[in-house]
C-alpha positions as CSV (number, residue, x, y, z in Angstrom):
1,X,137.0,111.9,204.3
2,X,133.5,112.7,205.5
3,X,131.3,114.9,204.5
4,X,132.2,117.3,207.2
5,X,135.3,117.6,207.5
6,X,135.7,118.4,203.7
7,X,133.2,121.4,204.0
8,X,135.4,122.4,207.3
9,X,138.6,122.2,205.2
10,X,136.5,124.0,202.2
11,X,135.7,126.5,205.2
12,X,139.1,126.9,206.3
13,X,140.8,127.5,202.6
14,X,138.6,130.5,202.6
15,X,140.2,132.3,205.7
16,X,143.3,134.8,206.2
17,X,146.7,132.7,205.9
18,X,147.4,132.7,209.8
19,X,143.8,131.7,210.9
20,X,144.7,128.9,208.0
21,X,147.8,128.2,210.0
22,X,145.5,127.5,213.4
23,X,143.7,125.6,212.2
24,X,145.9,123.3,210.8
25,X,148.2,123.3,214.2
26,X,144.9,122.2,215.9
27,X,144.3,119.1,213.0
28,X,147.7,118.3,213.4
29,X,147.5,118.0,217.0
30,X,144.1,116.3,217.0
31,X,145.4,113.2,214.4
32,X,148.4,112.6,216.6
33,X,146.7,112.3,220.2
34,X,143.8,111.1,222.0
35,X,141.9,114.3,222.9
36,X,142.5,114.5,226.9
37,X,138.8,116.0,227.0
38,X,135.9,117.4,224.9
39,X,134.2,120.8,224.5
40,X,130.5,120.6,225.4
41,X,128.1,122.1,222.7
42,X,127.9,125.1,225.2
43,X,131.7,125.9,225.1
44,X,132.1,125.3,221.5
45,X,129.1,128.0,221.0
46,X,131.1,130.4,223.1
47,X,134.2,129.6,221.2
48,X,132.3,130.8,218.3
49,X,131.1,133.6,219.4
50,X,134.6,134.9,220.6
51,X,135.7,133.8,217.6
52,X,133.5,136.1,215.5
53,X,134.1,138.7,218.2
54,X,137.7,139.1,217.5
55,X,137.2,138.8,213.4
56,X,135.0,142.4,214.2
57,X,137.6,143.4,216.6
58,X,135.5,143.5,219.5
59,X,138.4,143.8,222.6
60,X,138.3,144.9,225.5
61,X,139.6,148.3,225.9
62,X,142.5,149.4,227.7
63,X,140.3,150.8,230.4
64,X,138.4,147.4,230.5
65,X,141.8,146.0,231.1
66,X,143.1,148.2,233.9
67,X,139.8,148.3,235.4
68,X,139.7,144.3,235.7
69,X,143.3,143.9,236.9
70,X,142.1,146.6,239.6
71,X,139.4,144.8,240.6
72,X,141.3,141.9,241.8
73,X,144.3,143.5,243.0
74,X,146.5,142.6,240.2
């Protein structure tokens, strides 16, 4: 195991049973395929930041919602 991916798993132990679960869905699916593509460092950055958005529970509120599904007629 590299160095990495121990201190990811280490990481990972230390988070909420279903984020644990997540994780481990996305391992499992990673081992048994070929990735069909690859997040640029720019993606995986925004990732993160969503990421750390929803552990604050930063959403959008319903208003934000309505008001987007207005704006393009949906």
């Amino acid at each position: 195991m590299t160095k990495l991916l121990d201190e990811g798993i280490q990481a990972v132990r230390e988070l909420p049973a279903d984020r644990q679960d997540m994780a481990g869905e996305l391992l499992l699916t990673l081992a048994a395929s070929q990735p069909q593509y690859s997040l640029t460092a720019e993606q995986v950055g925004d990732l993160k930041f969503a990421l750390e958005e929803a552990d604050r529970g930063d959403f959008a509120s319903e208003a934000d919602v309505a008001e987007t599904w207005n704006k393009f007629a949906l």
